[in-house]
GUTI-363776 format. One record per residue (C-alpha): residue in one letter; y, z, x negated; residue number from 0. Coordinates in steps of 0.001 Angstrom, whole numbers. Layout:
<atoms>
ATOM   resn        c2        c3        c1   resi
ATOM      a         Y         Z         X    NUM
...
</atoms>
This chain:
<atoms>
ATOM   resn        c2        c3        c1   resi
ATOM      x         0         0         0      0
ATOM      x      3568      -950     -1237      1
ATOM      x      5762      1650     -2191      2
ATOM      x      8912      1775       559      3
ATOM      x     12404       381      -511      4
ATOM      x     14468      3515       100      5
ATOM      x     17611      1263      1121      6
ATOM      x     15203       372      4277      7
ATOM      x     14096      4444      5268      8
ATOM      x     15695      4545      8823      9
ATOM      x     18392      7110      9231     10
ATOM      x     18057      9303     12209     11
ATOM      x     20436      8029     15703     12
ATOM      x     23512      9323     16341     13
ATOM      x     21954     11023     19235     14
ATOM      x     19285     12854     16676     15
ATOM      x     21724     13831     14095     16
ATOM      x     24451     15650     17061     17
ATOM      x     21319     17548     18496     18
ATOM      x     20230     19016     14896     19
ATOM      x     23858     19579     14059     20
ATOM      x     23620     21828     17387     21
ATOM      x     20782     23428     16067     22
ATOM      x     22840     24255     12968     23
ATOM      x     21663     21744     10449     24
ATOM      x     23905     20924      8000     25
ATOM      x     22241     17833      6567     26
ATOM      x     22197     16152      9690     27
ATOM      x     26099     16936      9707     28
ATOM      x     26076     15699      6405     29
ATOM      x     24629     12109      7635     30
ATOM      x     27011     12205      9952     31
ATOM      x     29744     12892      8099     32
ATOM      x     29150      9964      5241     33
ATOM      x     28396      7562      8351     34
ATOM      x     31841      8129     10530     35
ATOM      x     34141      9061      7294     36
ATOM      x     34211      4909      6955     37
ATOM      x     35804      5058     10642     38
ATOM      x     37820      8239     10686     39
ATOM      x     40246      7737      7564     40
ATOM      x     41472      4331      8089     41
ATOM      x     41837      5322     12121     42
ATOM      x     43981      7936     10457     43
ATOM      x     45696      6518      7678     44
ATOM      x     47125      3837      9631     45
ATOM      x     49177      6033     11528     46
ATOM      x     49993      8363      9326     47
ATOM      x     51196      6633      6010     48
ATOM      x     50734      9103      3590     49
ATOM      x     47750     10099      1674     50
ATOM      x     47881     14089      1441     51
ATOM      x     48285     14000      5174     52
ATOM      x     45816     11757      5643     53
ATOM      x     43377     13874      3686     54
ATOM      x     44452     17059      5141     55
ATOM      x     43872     15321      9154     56
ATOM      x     40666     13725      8168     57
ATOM      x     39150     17289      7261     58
ATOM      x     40450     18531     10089     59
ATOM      x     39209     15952     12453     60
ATOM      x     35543     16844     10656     61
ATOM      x     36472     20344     11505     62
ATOM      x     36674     20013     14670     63
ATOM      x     33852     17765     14910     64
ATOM      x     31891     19991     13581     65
ATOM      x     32989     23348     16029     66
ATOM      x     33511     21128     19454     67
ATOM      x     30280     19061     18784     68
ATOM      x     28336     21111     21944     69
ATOM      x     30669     19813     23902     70
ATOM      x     29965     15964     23413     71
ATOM      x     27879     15069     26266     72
ATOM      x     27294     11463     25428     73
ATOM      x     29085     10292     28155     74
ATOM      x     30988      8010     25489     75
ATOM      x     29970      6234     22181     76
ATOM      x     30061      9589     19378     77
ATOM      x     32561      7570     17645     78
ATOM      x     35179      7348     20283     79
ATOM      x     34894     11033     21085     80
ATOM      x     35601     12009     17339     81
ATOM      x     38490      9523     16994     82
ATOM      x     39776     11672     20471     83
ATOM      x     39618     15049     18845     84
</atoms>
């Protein structure tokens, strides 16, 4: 048997990752983190214009995400709830 590629391992769904965040894991906020970062700063650095605030929003945003995430109820896509904190 051929070994696996680990650039094709499947990461876990959105949907996964929220529910063992819940549960308090940390590497499953982690994942989630690294996959919305991509998303979140340029949302925010377009309408903010300046990099220390930027940086200081951004890790708040994750902040939040992290403390308000039982309240996501996957009513809307995880990203657009984020981008509304």
């Amino acid at each position: 048997m051929a070994d696996l590629d680990p650039g094709l391992v499947a990461t876990p769904a959105d949907d996964e990752l929220i529910a063992r965040v819940r549960e308090g894991d940390e590497a499953a906020f982690e994942v989630l983190y690294e996959r919305y970062l991509p998303r979140v700063y340029p949302f925010v650095s377009k309408r903010v214009n300046n990099w220390a605030d930027t940086e200081e929003i951004v890790q708040e945003v994750f902040i939040n995400i992290f403390s308000s995430i039982g309240s996501f109820r996957g009513e809307a896509p995880f990203a657009a709830w984020a981008l509304g904190l």
